[in-house]
C-alpha positions, 0 to 999 in steps of 0.5 A: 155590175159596175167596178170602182178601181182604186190605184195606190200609185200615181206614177204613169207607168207604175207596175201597179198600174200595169195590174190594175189595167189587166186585172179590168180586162177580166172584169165584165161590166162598167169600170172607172178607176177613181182620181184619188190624186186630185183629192185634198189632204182629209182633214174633217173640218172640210167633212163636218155635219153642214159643211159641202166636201171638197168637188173631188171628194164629192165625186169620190163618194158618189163614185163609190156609191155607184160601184158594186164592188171596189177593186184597190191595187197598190204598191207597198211603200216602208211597210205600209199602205201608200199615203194617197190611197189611205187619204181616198180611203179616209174621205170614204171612212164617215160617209159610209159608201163601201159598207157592205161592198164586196173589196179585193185588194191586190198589192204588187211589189219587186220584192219577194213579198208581194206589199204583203204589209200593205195588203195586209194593212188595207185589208184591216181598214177595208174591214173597218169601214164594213166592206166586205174583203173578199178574201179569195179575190185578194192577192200579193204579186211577188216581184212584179218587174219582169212580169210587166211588158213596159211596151203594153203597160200589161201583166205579160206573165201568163201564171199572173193573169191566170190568177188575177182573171181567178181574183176578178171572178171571184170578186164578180161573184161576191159582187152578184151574190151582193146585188141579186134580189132576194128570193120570196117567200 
């Protein structure tokens, strides 16, 4: 099963970064994380009918075309979902490529909320695109600084990973039940 990671974060040693990096090492399968910084501000005269999208769109959609499951990691930023991931999340709103694919949505914050405002946005868009959220597989990780070991650039609180390992297999197997053929009559 192949995984598309989406980071919410550009910064290089985001804390999200640190989740989403060890969230990928409980998932058993191929895995990318997309380059939604290099994508242009969504505008839908660049998306329109006849027209060819932008290299880094394209690549995004196929990307995610390819994926069996989309994992989306992100900060909370004034109570909402971070302007990057919501422009990816835009490019991917027409073209159809997360219907029916089973999503977790894990947000981090310092704050004792865990980005639940963000988490709780993502979800609502993700639904909206006719992915599949699943539910058991999301999560908010409240105060995340000290969890993280700057060294590694990994969760090092053994409660967290333990529960992130639980969210990725429980997105591994909506993403199994998603791809299994089905039975014959």
């Amino acid at each position: 099963m192949r995984l598309l990671a989406l980071s919410g974060s550009l910064r290089a040693r985001s804390s999200n970064g640190a989740v989403l990096r060890s969230a990928l090492t409980f998932w058993d399968g191929p895995a990318a994380t997309a380059d939604i910084g290099a994508l242009p501000h969504f505008n839908p005269d660049l998306d329109g009918e006849d027209a060819t999208p932008p290299a880094p769109v394209a690549a995004l959609r196929t990307a995610a075309a390819t994926a069996d499951a989309l994992l989306l990691v992100s900060p909370e930023y004034a109570h909402g979902v971070p302007g990057v991931l919501k422009n990816a999340l835009d490019w991917l709103v027409s073209s159809g490529e997360c219907v029916g694919k089973p999503v977790a949505v894990i947000t981090a914050s310092p704050f004792p909320t865990g980005g639940d405002h963000a988490n709780v946005q993502l979800r609502e868009i993700l639904r909206m695109m006719s992915g599949e959220v699943v539910t058991a597989a999301c999560r908010e990780i409240p105060a995340i600084g000290p969890k993280v070991d700057p060294t590694t650039e990994r969760v090092k609180d053994e409660v967290t990973l333990t529960d992130l390992e639980v969210a990725m297999s429980h997105l591994a197997a909506a993403a199994t039940a998603t791809t299994a053929p089905l039975p014959t009559p």
